[in-house]
SELO-943092 format. One record per atom (N, C-alpha, C): residue number from 0; residue in three letters; atom name; x, y, z. Coordinates in nm, 2 decimals. Layout:
% SELO-943092
<pos: NUM	code: ALA	site: CA	xx: X	yy: Y	zz: Z>
...
END
This chain:
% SELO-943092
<pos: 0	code: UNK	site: N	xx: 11.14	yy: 9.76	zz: 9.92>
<pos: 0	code: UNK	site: CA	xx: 11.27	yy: 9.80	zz: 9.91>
<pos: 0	code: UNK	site: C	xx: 11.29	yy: 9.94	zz: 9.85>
<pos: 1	code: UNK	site: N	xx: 11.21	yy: 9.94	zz: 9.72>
<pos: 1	code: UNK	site: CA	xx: 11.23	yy: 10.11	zz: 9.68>
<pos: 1	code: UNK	site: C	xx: 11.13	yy: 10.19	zz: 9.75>
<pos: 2	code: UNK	site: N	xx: 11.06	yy: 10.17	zz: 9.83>
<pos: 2	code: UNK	site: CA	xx: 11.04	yy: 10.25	zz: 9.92>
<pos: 2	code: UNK	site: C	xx: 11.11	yy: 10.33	zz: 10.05>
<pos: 3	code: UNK	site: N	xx: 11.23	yy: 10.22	zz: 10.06>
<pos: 3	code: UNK	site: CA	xx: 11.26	yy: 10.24	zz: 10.19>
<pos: 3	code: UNK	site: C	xx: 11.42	yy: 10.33	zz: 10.09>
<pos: 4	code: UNK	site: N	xx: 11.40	yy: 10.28	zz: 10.04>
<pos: 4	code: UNK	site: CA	xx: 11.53	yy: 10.38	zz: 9.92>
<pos: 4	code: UNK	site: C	xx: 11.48	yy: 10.56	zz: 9.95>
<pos: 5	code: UNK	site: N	xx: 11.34	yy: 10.50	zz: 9.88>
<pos: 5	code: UNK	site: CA	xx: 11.29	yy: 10.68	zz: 9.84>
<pos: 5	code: UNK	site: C	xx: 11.32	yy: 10.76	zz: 10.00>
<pos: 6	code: UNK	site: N	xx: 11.32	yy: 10.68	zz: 10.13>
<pos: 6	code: UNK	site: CA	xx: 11.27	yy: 10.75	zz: 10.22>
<pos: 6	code: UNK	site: C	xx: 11.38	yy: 10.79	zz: 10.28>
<pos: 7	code: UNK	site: N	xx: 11.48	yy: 10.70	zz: 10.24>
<pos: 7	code: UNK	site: CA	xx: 11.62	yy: 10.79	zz: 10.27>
<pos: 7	code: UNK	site: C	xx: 11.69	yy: 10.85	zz: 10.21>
<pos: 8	code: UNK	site: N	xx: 11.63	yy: 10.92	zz: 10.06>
<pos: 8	code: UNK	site: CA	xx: 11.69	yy: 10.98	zz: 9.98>
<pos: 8	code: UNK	site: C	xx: 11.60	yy: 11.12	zz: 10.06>
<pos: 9	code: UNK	site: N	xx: 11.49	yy: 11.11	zz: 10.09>
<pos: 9	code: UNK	site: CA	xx: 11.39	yy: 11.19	zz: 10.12>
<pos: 9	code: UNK	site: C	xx: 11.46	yy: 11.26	zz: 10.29>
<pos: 10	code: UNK	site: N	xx: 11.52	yy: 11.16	zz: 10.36>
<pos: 10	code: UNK	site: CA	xx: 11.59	yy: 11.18	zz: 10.51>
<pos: 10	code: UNK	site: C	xx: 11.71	yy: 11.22	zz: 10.48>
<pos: 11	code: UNK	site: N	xx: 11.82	yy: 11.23	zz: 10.34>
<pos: 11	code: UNK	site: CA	xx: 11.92	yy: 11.29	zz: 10.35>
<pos: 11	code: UNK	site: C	xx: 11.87	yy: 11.47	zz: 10.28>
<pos: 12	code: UNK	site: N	xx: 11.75	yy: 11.48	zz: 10.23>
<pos: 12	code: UNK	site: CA	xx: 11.73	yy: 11.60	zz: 10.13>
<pos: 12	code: UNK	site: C	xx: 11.70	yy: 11.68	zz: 10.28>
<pos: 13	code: UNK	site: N	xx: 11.59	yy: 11.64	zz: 10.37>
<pos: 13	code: UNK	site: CA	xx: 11.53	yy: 11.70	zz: 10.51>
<pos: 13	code: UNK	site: C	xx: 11.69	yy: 11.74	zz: 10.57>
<pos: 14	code: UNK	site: N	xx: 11.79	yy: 11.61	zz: 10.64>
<pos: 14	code: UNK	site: CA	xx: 11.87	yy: 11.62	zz: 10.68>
<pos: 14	code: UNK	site: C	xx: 11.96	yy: 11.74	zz: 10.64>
<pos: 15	code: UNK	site: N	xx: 11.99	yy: 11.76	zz: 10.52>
<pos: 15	code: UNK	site: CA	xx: 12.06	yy: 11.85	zz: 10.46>
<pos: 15	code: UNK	site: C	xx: 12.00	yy: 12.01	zz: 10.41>
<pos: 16	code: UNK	site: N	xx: 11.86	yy: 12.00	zz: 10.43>
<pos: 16	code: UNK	site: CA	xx: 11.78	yy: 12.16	zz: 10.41>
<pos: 16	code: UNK	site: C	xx: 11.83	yy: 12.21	zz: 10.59>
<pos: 17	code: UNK	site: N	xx: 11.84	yy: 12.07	zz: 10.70>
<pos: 17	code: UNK	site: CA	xx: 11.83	yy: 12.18	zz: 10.80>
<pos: 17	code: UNK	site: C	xx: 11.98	yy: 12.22	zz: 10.81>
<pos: 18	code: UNK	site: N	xx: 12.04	yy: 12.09	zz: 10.79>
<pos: 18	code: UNK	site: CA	xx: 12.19	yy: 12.17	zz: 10.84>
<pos: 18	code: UNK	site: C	xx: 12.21	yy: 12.26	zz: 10.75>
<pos: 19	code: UNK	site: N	xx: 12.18	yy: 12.32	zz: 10.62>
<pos: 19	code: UNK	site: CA	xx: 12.20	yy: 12.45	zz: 10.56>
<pos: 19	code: UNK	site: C	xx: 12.13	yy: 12.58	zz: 10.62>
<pos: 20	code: UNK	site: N	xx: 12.02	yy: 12.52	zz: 10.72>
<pos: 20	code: UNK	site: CA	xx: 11.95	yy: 12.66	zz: 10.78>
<pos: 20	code: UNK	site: C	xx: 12.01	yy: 12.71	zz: 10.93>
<pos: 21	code: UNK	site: N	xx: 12.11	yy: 12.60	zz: 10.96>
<pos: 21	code: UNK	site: CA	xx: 12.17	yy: 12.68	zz: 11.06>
<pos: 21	code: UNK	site: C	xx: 12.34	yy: 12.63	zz: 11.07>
<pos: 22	code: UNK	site: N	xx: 12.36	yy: 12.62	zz: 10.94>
<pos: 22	code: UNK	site: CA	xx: 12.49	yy: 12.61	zz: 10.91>
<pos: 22	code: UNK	site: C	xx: 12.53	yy: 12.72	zz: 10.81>
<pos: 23	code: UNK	site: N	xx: 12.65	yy: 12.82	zz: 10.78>
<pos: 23	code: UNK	site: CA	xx: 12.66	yy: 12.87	zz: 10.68>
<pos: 23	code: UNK	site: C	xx: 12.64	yy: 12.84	zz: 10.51>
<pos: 24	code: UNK	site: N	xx: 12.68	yy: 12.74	zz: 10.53>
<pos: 24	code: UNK	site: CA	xx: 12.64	yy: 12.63	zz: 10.41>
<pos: 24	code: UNK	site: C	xx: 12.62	yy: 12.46	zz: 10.41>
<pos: 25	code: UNK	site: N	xx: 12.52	yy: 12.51	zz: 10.35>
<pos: 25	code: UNK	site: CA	xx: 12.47	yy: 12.33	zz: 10.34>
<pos: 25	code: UNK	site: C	xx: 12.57	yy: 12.24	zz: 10.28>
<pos: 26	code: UNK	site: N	xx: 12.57	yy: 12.12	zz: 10.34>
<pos: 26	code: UNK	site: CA	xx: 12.65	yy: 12.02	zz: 10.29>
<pos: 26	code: UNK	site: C	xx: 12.66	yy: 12.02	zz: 10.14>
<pos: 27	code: UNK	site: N	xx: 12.57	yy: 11.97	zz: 10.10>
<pos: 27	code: UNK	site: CA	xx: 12.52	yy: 11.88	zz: 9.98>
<pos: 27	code: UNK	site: C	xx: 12.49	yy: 12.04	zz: 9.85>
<pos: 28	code: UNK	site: N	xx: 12.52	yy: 12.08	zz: 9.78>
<pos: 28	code: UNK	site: CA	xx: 12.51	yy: 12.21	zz: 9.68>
<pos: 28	code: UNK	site: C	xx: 12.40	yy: 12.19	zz: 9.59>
<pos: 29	code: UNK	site: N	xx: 12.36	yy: 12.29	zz: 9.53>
<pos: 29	code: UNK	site: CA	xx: 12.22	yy: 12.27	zz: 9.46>
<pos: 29	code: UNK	site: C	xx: 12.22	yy: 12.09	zz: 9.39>
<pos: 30	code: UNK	site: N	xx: 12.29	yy: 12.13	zz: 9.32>
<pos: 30	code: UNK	site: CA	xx: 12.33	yy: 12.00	zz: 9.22>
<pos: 30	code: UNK	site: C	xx: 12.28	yy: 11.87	zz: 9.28>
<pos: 31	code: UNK	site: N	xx: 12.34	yy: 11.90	zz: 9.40>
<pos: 31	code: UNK	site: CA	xx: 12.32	yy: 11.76	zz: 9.47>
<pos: 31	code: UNK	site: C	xx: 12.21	yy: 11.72	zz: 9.55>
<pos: 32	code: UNK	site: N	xx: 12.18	yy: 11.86	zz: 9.61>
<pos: 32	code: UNK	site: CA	xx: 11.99	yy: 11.89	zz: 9.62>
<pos: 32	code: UNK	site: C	xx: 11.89	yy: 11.79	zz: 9.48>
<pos: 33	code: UNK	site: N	xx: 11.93	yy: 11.86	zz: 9.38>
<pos: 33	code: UNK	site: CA	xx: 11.85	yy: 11.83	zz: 9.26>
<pos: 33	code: UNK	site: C	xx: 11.86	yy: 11.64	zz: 9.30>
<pos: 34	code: UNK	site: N	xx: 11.96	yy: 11.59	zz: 9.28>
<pos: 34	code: UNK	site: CA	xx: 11.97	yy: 11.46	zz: 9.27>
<pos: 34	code: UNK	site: C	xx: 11.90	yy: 11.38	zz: 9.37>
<pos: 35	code: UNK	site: N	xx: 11.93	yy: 11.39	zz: 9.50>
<pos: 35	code: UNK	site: CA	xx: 11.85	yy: 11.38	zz: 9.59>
<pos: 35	code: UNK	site: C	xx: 11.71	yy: 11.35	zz: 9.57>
<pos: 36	code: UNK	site: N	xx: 11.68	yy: 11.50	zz: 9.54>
<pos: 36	code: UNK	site: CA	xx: 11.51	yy: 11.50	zz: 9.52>
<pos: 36	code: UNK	site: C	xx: 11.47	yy: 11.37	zz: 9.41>
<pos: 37	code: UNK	site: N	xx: 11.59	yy: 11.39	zz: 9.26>
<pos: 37	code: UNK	site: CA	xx: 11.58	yy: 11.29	zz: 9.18>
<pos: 37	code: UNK	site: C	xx: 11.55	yy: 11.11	zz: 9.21>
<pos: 38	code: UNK	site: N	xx: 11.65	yy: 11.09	zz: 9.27>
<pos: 38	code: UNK	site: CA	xx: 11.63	yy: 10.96	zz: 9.30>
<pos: 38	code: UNK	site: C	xx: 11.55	yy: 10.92	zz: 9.45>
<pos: 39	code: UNK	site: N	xx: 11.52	yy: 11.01	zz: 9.49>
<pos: 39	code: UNK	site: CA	xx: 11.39	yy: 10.97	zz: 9.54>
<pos: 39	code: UNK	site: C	xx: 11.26	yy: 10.96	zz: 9.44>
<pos: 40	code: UNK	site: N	xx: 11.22	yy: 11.05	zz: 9.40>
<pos: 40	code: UNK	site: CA	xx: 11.12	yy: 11.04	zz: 9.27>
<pos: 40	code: UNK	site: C	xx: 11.11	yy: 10.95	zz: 9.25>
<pos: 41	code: UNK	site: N	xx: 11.21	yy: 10.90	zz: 9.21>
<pos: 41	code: UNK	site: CA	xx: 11.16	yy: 10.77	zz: 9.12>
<pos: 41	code: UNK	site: C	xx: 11.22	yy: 10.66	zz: 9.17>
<pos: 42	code: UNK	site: N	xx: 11.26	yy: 10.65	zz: 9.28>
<pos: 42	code: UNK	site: CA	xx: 11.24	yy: 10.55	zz: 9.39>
<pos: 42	code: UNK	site: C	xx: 11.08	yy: 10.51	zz: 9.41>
<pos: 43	code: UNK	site: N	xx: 11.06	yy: 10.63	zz: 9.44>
<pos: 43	code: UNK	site: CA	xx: 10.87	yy: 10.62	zz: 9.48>
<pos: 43	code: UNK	site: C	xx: 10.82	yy: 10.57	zz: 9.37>
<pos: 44	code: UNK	site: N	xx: 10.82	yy: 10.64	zz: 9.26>
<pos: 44	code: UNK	site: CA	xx: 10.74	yy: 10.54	zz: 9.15>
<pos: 44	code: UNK	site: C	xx: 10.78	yy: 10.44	zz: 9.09>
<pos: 45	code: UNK	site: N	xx: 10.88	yy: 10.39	zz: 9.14>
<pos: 45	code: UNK	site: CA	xx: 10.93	yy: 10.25	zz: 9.09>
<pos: 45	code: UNK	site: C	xx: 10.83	yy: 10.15	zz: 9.26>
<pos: 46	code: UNK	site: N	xx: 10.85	yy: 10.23	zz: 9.32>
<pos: 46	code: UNK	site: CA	xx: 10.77	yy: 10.12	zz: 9.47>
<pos: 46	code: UNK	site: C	xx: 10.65	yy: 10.14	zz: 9.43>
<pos: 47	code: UNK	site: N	xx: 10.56	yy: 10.27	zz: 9.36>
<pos: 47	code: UNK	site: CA	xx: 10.42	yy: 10.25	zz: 9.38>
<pos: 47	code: UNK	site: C	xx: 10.38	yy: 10.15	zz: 9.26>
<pos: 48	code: UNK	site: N	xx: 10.47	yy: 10.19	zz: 9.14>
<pos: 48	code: UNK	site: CA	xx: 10.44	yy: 10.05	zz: 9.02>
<pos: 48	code: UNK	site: C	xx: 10.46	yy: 9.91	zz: 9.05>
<pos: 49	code: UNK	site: N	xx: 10.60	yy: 9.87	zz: 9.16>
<pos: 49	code: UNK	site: CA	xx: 10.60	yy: 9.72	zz: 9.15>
<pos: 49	code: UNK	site: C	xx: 10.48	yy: 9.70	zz: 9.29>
<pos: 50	code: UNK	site: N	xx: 10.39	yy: 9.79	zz: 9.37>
<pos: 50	code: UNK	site: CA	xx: 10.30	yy: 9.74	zz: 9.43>
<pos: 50	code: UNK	site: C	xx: 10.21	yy: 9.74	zz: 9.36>
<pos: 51	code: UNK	site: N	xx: 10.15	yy: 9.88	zz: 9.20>
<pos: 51	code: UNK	site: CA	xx: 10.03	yy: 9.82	zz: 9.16>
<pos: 51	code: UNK	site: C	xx: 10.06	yy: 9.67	zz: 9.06>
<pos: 52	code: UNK	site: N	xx: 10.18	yy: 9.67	zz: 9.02>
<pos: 52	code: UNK	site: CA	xx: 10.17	yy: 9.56	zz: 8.96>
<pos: 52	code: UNK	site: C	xx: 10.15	yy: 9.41	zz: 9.04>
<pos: 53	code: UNK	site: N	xx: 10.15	yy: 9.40	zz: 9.20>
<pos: 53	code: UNK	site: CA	xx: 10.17	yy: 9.32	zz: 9.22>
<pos: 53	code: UNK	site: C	xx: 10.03	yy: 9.25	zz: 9.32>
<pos: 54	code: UNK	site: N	xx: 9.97	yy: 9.40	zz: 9.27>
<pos: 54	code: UNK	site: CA	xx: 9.81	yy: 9.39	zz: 9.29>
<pos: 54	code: UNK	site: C	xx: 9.72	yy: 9.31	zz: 9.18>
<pos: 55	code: UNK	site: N	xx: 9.79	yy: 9.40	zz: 9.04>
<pos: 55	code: UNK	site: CA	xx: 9.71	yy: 9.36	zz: 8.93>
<pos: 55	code: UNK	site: C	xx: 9.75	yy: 9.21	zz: 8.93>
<pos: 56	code: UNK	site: N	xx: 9.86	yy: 9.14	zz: 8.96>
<pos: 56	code: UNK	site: CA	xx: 9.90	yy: 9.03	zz: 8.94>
<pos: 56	code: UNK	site: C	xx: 9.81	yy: 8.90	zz: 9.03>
<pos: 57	code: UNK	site: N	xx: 9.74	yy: 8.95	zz: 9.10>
<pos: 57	code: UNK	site: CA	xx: 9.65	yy: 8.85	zz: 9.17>
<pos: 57	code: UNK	site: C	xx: 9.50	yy: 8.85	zz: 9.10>
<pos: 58	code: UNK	site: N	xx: 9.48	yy: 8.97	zz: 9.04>
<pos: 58	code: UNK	site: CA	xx: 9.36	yy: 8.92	zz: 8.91>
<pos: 58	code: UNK	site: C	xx: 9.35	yy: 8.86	zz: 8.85>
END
């Protein structure tokens, strides 16, 4: 699930770099750039910890 989080935080950051390259301005403003990128981050490392945890958990 936090993977599929990260991937659409990741599909709105893509989505919104292009409409700013052939739009006069991008939707979404730095600020919101930042956040974006943010909660993907750690989308992903919240999905790659509950998978290594759920590796180590069968040891």
């Amino acid at each position: 699930m936090a993977l599929i989080i990260s991937g659409l935080f990741m599909l709105a950051f893509v989505a919104n770099v292009v409409l700013g390259a052939f739009t006069p301005q991008a939707p979404v403003g730095d600020v919101g750039e930042m956040l974006l990128l943010l909660g993907a981050s750690v989308a992903f490392v919240a999905a790659i910890l509950m998978r290594e945890a759920a590796e180590n958990k069968d040891d």
